[in-house]
C-alpha positions as CSV (number, residue, x, y, z in Angstrom):
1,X,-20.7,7.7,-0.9
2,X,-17.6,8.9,-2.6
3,X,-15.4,5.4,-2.6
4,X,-11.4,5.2,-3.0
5,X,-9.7,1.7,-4.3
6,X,-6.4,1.8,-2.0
7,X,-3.4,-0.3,-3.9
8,X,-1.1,-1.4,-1.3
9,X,2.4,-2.0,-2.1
10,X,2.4,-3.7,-5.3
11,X,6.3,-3.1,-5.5
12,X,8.7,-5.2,-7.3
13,X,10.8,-5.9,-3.8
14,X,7.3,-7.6,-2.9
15,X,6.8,-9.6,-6.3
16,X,8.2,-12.8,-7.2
17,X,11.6,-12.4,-7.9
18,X,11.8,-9.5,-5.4
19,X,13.6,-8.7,-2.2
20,X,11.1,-9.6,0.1
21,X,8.7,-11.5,-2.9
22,X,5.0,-12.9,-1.9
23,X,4.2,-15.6,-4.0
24,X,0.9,-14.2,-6.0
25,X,2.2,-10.9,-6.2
26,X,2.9,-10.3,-9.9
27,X,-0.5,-12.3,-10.3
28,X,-2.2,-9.1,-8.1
29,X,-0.4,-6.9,-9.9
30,X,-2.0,-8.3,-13.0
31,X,-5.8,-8.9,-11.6
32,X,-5.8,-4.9,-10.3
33,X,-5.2,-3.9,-13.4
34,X,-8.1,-5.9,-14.9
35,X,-10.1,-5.3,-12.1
36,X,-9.4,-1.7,-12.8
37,X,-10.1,-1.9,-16.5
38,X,-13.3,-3.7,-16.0
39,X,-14.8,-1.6,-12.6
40,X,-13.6,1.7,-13.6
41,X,-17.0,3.2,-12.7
42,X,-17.2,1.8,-9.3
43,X,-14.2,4.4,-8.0
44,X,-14.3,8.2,-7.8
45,X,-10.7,7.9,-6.8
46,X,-8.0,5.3,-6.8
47,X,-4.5,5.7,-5.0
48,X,-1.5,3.7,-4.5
49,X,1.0,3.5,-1.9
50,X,5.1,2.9,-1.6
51,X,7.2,1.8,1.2
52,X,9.8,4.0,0.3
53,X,12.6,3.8,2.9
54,X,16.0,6.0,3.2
55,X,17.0,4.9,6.7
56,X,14.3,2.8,8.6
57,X,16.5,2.0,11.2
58,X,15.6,-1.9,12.9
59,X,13.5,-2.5,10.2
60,X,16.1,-3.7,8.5
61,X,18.4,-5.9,9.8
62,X,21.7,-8.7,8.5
63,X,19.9,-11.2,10.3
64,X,15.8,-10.4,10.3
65,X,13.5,-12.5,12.1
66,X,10.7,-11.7,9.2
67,X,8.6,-10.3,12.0
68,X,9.8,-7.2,13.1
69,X,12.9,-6.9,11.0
70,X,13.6,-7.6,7.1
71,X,16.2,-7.6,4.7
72,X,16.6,-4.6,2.9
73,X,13.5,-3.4,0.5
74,X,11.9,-1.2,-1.6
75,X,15.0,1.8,-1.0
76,X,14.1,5.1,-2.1
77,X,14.6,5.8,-5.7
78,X,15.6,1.8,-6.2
79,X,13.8,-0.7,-8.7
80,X,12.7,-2.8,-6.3
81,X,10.6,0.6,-4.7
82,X,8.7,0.7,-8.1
83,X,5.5,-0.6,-8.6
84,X,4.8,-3.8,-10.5
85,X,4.8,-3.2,-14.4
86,X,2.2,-5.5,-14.4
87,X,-0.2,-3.3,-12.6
88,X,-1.8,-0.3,-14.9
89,X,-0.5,2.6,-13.5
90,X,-2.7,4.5,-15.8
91,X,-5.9,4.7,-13.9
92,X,-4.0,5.9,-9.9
93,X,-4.6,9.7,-9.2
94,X,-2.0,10.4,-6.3
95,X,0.3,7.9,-4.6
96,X,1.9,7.9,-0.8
97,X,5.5,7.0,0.0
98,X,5.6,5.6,3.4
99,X,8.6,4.1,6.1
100,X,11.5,6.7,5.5
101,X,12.9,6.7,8.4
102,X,11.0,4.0,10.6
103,X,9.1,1.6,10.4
104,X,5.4,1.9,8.0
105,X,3.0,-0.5,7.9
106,X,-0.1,1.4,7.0
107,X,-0.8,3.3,4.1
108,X,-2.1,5.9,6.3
109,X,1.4,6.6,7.1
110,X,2.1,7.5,3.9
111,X,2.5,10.9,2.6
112,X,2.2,12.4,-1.2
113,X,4.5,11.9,-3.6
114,X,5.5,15.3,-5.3
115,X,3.1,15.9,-8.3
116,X,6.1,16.5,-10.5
117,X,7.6,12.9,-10.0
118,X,6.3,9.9,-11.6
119,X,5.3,7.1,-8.6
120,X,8.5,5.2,-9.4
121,X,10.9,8.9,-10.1
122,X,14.4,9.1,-8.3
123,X,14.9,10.2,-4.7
124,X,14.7,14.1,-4.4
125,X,16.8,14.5,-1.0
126,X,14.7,17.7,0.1
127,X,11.6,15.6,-0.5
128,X,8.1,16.9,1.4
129,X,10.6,18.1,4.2
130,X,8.9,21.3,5.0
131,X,5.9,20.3,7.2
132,X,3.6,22.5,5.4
133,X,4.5,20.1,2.4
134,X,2.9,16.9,4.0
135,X,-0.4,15.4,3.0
136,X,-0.9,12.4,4.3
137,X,-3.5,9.6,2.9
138,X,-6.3,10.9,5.2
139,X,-5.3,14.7,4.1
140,X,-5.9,13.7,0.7
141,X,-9.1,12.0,1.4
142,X,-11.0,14.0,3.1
143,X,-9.8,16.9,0.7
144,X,-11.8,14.6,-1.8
145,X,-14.4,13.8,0.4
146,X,-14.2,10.3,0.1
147,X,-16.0,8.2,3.1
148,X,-15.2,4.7,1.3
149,X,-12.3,2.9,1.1
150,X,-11.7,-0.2,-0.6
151,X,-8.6,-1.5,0.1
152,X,-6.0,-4.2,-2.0
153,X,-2.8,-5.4,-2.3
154,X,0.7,-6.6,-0.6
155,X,1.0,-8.0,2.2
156,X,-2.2,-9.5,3.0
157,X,-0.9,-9.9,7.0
158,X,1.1,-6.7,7.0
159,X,0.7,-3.9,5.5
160,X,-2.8,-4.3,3.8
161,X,-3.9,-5.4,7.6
162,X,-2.2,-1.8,8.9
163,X,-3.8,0.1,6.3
164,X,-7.5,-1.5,7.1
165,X,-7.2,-0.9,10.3
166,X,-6.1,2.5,10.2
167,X,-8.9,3.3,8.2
168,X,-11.7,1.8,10.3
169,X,-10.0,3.8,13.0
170,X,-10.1,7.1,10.7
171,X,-13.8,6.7,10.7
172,X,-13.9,5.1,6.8
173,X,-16.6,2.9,5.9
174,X,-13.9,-0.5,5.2
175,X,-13.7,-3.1,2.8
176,X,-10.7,-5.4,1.6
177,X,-11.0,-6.7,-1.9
178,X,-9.5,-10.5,-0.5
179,X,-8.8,-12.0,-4.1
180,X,-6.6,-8.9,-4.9
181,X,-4.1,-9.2,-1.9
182,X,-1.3,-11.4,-1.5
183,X,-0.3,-12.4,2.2
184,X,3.1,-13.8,3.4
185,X,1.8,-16.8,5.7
186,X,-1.3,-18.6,5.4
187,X,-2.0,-19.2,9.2
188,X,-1.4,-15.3,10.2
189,X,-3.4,-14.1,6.7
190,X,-6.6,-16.3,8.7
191,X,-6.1,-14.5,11.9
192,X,-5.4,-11.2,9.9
193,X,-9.2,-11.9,8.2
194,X,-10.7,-12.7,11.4
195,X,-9.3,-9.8,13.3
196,X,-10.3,-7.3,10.1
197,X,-13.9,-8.7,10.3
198,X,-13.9,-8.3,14.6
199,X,-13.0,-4.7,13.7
200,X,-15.7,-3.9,11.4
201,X,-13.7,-4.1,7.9
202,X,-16.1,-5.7,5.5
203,X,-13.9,-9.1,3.6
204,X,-15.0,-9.1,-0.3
205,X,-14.6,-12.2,-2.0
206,X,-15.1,-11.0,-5.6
């Protein structure tokens, strides 16, 4: 099997001092990067992804109910849309910017980040515009023939549950690396690992 380690939205907005910050999420930051350095040879591929938003409309809001709506995050271009220095950037082959203009939970929303920008470059206003430009996270996948994706990161109950999901449903063989995510509340991150597990994503505790 050809196996891809997804990194999930190990922004600075979703860090400790952060917009929106998960308390662990510098300390994720930190353990992918030595999980990286030591399990190197257990990835063909690893990617990252961005929420990377110009104008998400609702999603966010003066007055969010932390639900549905948030305070402003991770804007295009911003500091708070870059990852993590504490995560190795060193050892990602592509990343996906995802949430624009809407809403994006999943990583499979996401689509490529221009190969001429580095993952945390300004905004480039005609960015992937053209359709013809767009590869998604599954695009990119499959181009590299990879059936396995293990899957880490922020939030635990958000956006890592979207991205698991969406892979299952892509027809990935699933896995969430548990100790490398960082979830927002405890009580939905057990029903998130509950409903992953119903849905055939396989929970690794180490």
């Amino acid at each position: 099997m050809t196996r891809a380690l997804v990194i999930v939205d190990v922004q600075n907005d979703f860090c400790e001092g952060g917009a929106l910050g998960v308390e662990g999420g510098a300390q994720v930051a930190a353990d992918l990067s030595e999980h990286l350095e030591n399990n190197a040879a257990g990835y063909d591929f690893v990617v990252a992804t961005q929420d990377w938003h110009v104008d998400p409309g609702s999603h966010f809001s003066d007055d969010p109910d932390f639900v549905d709506s948030w305070p402003r995050h991770c804007v295009a271009g911003s500091k708070g849309a870059q990852l993590h220095p504490e995560l190795d950037t060193e050892p990602i082959d592509a990343y996906f910017r995802k949430g624009a203009f809407e809403a994006a939970y999943s990583g499979f929303e996401g689509v490529l980040a221009p190969e001429d920008e580095v993952a945390t470059g300004d905004l480039d206003d005609e960015e992937s515009d053209a359709a013809e430009d767009v590869i998604s996270l599954d695009d990119w996948l499959r181009q590299n023939d990879v059936d396995e994706v293990v899957i880490a990161g922020i939030a635990t109950d958000y956006c890592v549950r979207a991205t698991a999901l969406d892979a299952v449903q892509a027809g990935y063989t699933t896995s969430v690396l548990l100790p490398l995510t960082a979830g927002i509340n405890a009580d939905r991150v057990t029903a998130t690992v509950a409903e992953l597990e119903d849905n055939g994503v396989e929970i690794l505790q180490d």
